[in-house]
N, C-alpha and C positions, 0 to 999 in steps of 0.2 A: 375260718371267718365266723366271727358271732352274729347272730343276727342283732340288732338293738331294736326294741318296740317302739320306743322315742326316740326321733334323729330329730335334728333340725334342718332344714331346707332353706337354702340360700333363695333371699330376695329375690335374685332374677332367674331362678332353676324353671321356672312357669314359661317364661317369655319365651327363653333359650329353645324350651324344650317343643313348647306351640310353631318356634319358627323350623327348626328340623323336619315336624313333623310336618307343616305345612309347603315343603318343598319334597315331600315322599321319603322323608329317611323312617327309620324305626328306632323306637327310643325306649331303651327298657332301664327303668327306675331301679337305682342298688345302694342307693346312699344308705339304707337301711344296714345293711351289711360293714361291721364294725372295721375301722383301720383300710379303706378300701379305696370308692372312686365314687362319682354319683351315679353317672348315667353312662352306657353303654349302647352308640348307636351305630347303626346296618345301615350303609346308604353305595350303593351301586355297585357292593361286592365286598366293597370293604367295611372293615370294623374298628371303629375307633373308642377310647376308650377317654372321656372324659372327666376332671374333677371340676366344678363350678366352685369360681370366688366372685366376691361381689366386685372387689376392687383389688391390685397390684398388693396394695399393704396387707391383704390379707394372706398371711403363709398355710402352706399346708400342718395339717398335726403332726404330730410324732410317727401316728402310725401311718398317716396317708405317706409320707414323707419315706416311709422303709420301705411299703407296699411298693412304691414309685419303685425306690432304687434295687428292688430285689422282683419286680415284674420284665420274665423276660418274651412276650407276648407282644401286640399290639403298642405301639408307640401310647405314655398316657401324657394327656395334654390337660393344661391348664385353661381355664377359657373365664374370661371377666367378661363378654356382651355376646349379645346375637348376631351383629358383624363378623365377631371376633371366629363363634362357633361355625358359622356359616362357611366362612371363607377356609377355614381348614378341611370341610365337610367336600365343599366344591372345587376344590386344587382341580385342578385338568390330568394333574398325572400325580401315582405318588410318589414319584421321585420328588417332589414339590413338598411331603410331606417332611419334618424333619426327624429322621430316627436313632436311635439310640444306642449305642452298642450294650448288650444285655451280661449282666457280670452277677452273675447270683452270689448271693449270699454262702459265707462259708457253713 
């Protein structure tokens, strides 16, 4: 992974990120980190692995888009509001959560 010095940070990556933290999760910033995900947050044992869009129309890149399909780790979820991250964050169980069967790259 490359670092990049200049990323750009999604519109609502602030809000998202204040409301996690404001219900006790842990929230560690990665968007810097090229072809990747933004934020990677810790909340009650579990690790979830998020990319932020602002809106539905907006697709992943090429490389967020490979990262995806060749991450065999942590389910990575797409999240457009603070509802949206929240309620993924606070599932009651994670069987609730939906996962993915992991098929590496050749």
């Amino acid at each position: 992974m490359a670092l990049r010095t200049a990323s750009r940070v999604d519109g609502n990556q602030k809000q998202i990120v204040g409301a996690l933290r404001g219900i006790g999760a842990s929230v560690l910033h990665v968007h810097q980190l090229k072809n990747c995900f933004d934020i990677l947050v810790g909340y009650r044992g579990r690790t979830f692995i998020m990319e932020i869009k602002t809106s539905e129309k907006e697709k992943l890149t090429d490389g967020e888009a490979e990262f995806k399909a060749s991450w065999c780790g942590s389910p990575y979820h797409i999240v457009y509001s603070v509802d949206q991250a929240l309620a993924l964050v606070t599932a009651s169980a994670p069987s609730q959560i939906p996962r993915l069967s992991c098929h590496p790259a050749p």
